[in-house]
C-alpha positions in Angstrom: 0.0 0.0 0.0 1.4 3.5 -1.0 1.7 5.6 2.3 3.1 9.4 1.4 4.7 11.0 4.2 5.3 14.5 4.4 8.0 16.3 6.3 8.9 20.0 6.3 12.7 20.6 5.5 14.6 23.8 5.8 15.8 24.1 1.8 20.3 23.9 1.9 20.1 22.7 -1.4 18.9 23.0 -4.7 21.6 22.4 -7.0 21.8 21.2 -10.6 22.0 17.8 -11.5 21.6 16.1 -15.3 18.1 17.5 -16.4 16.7 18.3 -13.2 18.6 19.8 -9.3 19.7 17.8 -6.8 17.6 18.8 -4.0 18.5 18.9 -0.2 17.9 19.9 3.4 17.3 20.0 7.0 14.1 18.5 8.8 12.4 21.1 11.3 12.0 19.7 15.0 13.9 18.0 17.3 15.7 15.2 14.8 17.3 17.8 12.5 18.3 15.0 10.1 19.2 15.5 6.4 16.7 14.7 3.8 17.5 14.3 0.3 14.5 14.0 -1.9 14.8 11.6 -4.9 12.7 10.2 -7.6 13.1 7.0 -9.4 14.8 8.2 -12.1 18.3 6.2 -12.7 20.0 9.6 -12.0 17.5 10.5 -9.0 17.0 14.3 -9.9 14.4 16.1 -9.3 12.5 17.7 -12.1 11.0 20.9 -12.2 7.5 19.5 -12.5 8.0 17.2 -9.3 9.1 20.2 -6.9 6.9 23.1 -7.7 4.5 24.8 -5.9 1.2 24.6 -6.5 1.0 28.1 -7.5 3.6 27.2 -10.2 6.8 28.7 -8.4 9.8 26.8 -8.1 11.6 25.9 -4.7 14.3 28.4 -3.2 17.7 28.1 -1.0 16.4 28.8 2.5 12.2 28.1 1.8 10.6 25.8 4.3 9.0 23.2 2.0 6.9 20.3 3.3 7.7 17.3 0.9 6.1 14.5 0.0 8.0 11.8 1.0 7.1 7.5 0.2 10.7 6.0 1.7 14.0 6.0 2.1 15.7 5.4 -0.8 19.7 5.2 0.0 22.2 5.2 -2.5 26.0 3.9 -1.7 26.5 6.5 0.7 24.0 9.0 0.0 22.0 7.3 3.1 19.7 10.8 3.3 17.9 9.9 -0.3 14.1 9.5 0.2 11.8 8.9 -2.7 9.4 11.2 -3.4 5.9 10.9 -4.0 5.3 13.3 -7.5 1.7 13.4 -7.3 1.5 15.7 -4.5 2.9 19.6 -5.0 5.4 20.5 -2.5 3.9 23.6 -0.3 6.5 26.6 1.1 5.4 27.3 4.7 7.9 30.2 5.4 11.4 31.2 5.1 14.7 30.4 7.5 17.1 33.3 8.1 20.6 33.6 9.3 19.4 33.2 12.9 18.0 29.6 11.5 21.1 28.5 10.5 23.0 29.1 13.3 21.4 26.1 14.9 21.6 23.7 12.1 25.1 24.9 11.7 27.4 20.9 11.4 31.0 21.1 13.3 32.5 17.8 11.2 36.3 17.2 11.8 37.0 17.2 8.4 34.7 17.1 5.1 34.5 13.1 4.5 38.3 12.0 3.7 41.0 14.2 2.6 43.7 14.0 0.7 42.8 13.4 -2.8 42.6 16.5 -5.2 41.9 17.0 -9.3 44.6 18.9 -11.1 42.1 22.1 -10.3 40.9 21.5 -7.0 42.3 20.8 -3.1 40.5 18.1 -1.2 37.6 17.6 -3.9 37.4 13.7 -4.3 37.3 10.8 -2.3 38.3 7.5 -3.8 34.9 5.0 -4.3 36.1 2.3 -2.0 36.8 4.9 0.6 33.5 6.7 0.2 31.9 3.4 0.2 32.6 3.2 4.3 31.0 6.5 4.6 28.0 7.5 6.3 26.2 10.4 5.2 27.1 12.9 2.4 25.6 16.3 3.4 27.4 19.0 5.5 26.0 22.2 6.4 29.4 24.1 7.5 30.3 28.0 8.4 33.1 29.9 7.1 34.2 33.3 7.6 35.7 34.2 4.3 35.9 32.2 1.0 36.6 33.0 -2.6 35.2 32.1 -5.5 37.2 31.7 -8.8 35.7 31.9 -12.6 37.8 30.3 -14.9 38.1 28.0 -17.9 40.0 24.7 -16.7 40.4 22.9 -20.0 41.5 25.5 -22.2 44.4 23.6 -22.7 42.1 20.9 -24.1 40.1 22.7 -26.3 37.2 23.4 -23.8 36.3 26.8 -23.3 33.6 26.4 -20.9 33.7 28.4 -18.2 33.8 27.1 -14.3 32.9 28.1 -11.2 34.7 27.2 -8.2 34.9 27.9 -4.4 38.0 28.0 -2.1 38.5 27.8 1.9 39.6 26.9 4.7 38.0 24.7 7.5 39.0 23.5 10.5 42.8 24.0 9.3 42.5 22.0 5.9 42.6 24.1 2.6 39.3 23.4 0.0 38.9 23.9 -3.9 35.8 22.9 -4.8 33.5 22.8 -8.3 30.1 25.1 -7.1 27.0 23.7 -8.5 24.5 26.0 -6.4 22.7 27.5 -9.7 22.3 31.2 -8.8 26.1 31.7 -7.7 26.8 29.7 -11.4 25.1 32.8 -13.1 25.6 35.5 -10.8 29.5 34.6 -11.6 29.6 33.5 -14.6 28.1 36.8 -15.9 31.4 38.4 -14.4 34.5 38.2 -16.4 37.3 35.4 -15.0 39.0 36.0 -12.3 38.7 35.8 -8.4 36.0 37.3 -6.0 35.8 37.8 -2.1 32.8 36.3 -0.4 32.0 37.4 3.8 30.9 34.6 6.5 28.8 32.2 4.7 27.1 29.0 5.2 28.1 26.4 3.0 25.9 23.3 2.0 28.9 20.4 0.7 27.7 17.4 -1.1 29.6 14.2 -1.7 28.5 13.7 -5.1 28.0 9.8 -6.9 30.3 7.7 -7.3 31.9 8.9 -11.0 32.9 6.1 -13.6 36.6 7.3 -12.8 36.7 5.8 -9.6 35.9 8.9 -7.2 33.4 10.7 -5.6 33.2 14.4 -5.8 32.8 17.6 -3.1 30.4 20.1 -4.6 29.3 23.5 -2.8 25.9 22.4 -3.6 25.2 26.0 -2.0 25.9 29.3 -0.6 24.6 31.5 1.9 26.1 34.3 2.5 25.6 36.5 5.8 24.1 39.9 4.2 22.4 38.0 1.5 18.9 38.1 0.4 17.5 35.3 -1.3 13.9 36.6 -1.9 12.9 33.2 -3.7 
């Protein structure tokens, strides 16, 4: 029998992922456990059809969404995945602020395993058999200062596409990491290349799927930073 469940997450994520985002966040009460939402897609994104309102708005970074939830639905080490239930609409019930974050804020000793890094980045992959041993793969962390940097990695390549990618410090270890939160992609890609100073933020970091290369990627799946105002 199909029983929907619906729980009320604090939004930390709604990055991009294939055709759809990869969705993410924080359940409101006492638990504060990470949610996921999924559908049964082979790549598990999240359409734009499955997570919009009913008023035809789409979901925001910081909205307090009630989802329609079926079951858990791990994946390897993505143990937060639940599988949604598309023929409900989601429903925004208000908005977190700074304040809100604050006390979901995560203090992790280290983001997953470090010690692996692409020719770009610093600390940005974990090998699969590693990951494998892993528990979780959401972090909500706070920084006081990071950078972001536009640039075009594979110019030497032949590929002029243009990146995105954030860089700090935390807890003593140095990150470089590929940002896949969709309004900092345009805000900064509109800009010409180069590097850009960012306050205190909160940063949501996602261990991505296992890749066919034989890692797992770290992703800034998004930022929040202190004076910002995500109106949604």
């Amino acid at each position: 029998m199909r029983v929907t469940t619906f729980k009320t997450l604090v939004c930390l994520a709604n990055s991009r992922k294939f055709s759809g985002r990869c969705v993410a966040g924080i359940v409101v009460g006492d638990h504060e456990e990470w949610i996921r939402p999924v559908s049964d897609r082979p790549g598990r994104e999240v359409s734009e059809h499955e997570r919009q309102f009913e008023d035809g708005s789409d979901l925001c970074v910081l909205d307090i969404v009630s989802v329609p939830l079926l079951r858990p639905h791990p994946y390897s080490f993505q143990s937060e995945n639940w599988l949604i239930d598309p023929t409900y609409y989601w429903r925004k019930t208000g908005r977190a602020r700074w304040d809100n974050l604050l006390r979901l804020e995560q203090r992790p000793r280290a983001l997953w395993i470090n010690g692996f890094s692409t020719h770009h980045g610093c600390n940005d992959q974990v090998q699969t058999e590693q990951a494998a041993t892993l528990e979780d793969s959401l972090k909500l962390i706070r920084v006081d200062r990071m950078t972001l940097q536009v640039h075009v990695p594979g110019v030497a390549f032949g590929d002029r596409k243009r990146v995105v990618r954030a860089q700090f410090r935390y807890l003593g270890s140095e990150y470089i990491l590929r940002v896949t939160d969709p309004e900092y992609e345009r805000a900064y890609l509109a800009k010409s290349d180069g590097v850009y100073e960012l306050g205190e933020s909160f940063i949501t970091v996602s261990l991505g799927e296992p890749h066919s290369d034989g890692y797992a990627y770290k992703l800034v799946a998004a930022i929040v930073e202190r004076n910002e105002d995500r109106n949604g």
